[in-house]
C-alpha positions as CSV (number, residue, x, y, z in Angstrom):
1,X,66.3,119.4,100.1
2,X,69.4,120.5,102.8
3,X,70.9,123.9,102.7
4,X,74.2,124.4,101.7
5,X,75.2,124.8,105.7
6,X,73.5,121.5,106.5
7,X,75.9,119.8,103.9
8,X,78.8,121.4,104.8
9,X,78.2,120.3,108.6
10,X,77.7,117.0,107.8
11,X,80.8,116.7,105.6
12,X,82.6,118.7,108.0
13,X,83.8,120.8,104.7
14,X,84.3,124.4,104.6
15,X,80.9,126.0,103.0
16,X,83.5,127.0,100.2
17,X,84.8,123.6,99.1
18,X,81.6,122.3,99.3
19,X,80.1,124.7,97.0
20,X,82.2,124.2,94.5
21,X,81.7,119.9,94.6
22,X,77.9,121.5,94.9
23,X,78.0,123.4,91.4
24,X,80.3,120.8,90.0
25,X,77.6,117.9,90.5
26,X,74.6,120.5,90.0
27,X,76.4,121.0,86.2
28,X,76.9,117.1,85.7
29,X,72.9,116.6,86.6
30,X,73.5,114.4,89.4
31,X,72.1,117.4,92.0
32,X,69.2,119.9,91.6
33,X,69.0,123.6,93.0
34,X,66.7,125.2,94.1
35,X,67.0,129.1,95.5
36,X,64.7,130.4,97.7
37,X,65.3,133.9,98.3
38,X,69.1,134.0,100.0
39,X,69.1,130.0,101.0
40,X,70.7,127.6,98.5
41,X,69.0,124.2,98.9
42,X,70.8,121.0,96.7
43,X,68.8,117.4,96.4
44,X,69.7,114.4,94.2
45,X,68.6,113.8,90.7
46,X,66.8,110.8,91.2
47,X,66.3,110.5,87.1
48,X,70.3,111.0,86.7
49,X,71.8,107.4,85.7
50,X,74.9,108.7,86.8
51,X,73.1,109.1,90.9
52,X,73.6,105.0,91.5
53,X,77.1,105.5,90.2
54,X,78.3,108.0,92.5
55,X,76.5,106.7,95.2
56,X,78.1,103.0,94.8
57,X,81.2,104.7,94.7
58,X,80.5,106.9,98.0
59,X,79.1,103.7,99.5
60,X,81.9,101.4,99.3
61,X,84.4,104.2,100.0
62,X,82.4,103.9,103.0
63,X,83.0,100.5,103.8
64,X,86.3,100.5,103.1
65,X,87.3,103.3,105.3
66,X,84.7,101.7,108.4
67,X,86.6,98.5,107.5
68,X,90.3,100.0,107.9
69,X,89.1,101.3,111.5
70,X,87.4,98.1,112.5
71,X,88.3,94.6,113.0
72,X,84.8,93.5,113.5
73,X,83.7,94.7,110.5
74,X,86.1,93.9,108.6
75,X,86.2,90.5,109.2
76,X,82.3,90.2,108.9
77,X,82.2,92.0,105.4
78,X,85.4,89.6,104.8
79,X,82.9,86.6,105.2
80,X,80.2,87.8,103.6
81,X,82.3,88.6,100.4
82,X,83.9,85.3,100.1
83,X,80.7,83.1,100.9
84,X,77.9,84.8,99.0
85,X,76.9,84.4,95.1
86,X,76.2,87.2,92.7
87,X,72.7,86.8,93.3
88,X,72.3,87.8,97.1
89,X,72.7,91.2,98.2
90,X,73.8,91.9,102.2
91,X,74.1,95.2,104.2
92,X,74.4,95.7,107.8
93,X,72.3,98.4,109.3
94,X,71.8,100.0,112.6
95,X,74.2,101.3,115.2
96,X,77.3,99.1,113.0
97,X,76.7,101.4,110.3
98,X,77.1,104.7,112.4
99,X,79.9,104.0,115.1
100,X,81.5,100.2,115.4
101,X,83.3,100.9,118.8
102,X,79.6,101.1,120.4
103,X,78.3,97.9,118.6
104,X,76.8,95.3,121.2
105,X,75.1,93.2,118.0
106,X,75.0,93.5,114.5
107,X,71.8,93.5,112.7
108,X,72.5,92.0,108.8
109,X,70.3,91.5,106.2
110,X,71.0,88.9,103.0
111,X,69.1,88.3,100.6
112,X,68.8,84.9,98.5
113,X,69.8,81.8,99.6
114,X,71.9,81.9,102.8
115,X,74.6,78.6,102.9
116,X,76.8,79.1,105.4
117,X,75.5,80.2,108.9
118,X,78.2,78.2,110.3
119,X,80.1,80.5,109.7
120,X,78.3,83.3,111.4
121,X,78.0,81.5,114.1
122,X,81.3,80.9,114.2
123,X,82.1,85.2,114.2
124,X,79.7,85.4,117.3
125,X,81.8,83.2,119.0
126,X,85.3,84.8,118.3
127,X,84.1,88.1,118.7
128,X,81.3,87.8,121.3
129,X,78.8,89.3,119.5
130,X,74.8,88.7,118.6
131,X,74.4,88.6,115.2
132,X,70.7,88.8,114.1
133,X,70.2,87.7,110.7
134,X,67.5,88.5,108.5
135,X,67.3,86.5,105.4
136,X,64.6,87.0,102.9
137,X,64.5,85.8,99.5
138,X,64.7,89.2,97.7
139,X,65.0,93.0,98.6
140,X,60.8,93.4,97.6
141,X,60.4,91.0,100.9
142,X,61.5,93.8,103.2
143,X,58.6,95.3,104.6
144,X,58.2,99.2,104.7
145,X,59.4,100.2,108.3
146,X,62.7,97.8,108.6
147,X,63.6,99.5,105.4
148,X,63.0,103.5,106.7
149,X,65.2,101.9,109.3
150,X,68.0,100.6,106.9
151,X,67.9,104.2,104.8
152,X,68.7,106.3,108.3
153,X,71.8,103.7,108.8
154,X,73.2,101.0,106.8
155,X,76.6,99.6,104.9
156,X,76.0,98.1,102.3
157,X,78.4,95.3,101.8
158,X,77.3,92.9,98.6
159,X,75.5,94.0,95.8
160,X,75.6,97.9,96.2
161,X,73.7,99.1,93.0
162,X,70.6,96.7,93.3
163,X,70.4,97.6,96.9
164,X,70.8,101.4,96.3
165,X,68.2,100.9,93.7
166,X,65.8,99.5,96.1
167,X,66.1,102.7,98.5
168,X,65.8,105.2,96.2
């Protein structure tokens, strides 16, 4: 649960406009309320079907707007997209996912079969950067603490509503 206050920090919103998104998505079922004497506290719907929808969207707005501002990413997320198959899924998690001008390596995680680490290899190289790859063959393989890690920070770049699945 976050108070009202909490979110409106985090957005860096005005407690006003938020409210109103607040009630909006409270009415549409995709947040519960709960009032506890004067304090307003909001969480996500988990049993919504709509929750993975808005959250894909907010996800990849994400990544596009880290991409704009970064040419690391961007190019990473660039090679991912154009190499990997509807079947794997791949996020980047750590400090990449919170601020990209302090990023000294990039921890990335793929799932399924993984074809072209020349090409990785290949981005450490123009960029000068550690890559460290985790590839397992599906999402279930990911043991309990790496993914508490990869809730706190993460983009997700392929496959956004499996993956958002998996960490709710």
């Amino acid at each position: 649960w976050l108070h009202l206050a909490d979110i409106s920090r985090r957005l860096k919103k005005p407690h006003t406009t938020v409210r109103k998104y607040m009630s909006l998505l409270e009415k549409q079922g995709i947040l519960e309320k709960n009032i506890k004497g004067r304090l307003t506290l909001y969480r996500l719907n988990i049993s919504s079907p709509l929750v993975v929808d808005y959250m894909t969207m907010a996800e990849k707005e994400k990544l596009i707007r880290m991409c704009k501002s970064n040419l690391l990413l961007n190019e990473l997320t660039s090679i991912l997209h154009q190499n990997l198959g509807e079947d794997n899924k791949a996020l980047v998690f750590g400090s990449i996912a919170e601020n990209t001008a302090k990023v000294h390596d990039i921890d990335l995680l793929i799932t399924g079969n993984f074809a072209f680490p020349d090409k990785i290899k290949e981005f450490e190289k123009n960029f000068g950067i550690t890559v460290h790859l985790m590839n397992v063959k599906s999402l279930g393989a990911v043991n309990q603490a790496l993914k508490t890690e990869i809730i706190k920070k993460h983009l997700i770049i392929h496959g956004s509503e499996e993956i958002l699945k998996w960490l709710i």
